[in-house]
N, C-alpha and C positions, 0 to 999 in steps of 0.2 A: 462275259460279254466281249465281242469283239471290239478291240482297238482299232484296227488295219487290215481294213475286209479285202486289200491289194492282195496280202500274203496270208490272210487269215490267224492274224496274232489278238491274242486276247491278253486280258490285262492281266492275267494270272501269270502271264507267259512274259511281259513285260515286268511285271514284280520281282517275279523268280530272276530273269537278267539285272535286274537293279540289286537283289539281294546279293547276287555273284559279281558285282562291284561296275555293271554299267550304270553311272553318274548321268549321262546325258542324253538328248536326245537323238546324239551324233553315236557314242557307246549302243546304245539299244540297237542302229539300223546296224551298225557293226554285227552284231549281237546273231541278229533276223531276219534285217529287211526294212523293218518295219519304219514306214515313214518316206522309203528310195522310192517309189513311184511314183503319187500322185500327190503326196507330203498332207493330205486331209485330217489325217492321225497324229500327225504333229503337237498339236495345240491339245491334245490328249494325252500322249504320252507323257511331254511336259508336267502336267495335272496330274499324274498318276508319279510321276517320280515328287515333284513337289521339293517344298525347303527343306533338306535333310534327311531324304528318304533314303540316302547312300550311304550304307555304313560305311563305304572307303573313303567317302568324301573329306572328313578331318585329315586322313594320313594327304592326300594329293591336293589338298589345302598347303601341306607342309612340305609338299616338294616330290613325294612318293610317286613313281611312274604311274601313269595312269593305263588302266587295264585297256584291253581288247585292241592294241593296237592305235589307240589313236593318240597321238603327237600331239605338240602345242601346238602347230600351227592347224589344228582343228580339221586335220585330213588323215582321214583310216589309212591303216596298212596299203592297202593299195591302192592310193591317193584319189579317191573319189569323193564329191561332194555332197552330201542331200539337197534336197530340197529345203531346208528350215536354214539354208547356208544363207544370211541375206546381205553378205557382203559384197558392195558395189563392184563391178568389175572399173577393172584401172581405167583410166582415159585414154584415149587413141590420142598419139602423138599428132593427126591431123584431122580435120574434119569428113565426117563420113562422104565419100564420094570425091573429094578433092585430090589433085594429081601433087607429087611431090615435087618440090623445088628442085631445077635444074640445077645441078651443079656448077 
């Protein structure tokens, strides 16, 4: 069945990347794709990786690099974000539309 009818990933195709040590759902889009476009698959892929479905997951529990390129700071090799990324952007130093204080 397809997961990520964007890229046409199925879940056989998302198991198989979890078995080869993609943990998350940031690991998989590394992976395939799946999940970078319109992020609907998200909340499936999730489901399909599930608590414990990574067998690398004990070693990068304890500190082990984590595969396919992604860093702690939760940004692939070539610092792209997904869509399932749901962390607030920073605050603007000023309010939207407002002129900056004259020196």
């Amino acid at each position: 069945m397809y997961v990520c009818s964007c890229f046409g990933i199925t879940e056989q195709q998302v198991r198989d990347h979890a078995e080869s040590g993609a943990c998350t759902p940031r690991q998989i889009a590394s992976a395939c794709k799946a999940g970078t476009d319109c992020g609907g698959c998200v909340r499936r892929i999730q489901a399909l990786l599930g608590r414990g479905a990574c067998p690398r997951r004990e070693l990068i529990d304890q500190g082990a690099p984590e595969p396919l390129g992604a860093g702690p700071s939760g940004e692939t090799a070539t610092g792209s974000r997904g869509p399932y990324d749901i962390t607030p952007p920073a605050a603007p130093d000023t309010a939207p539309g407002a002129l900056p204080e004259a020196a």
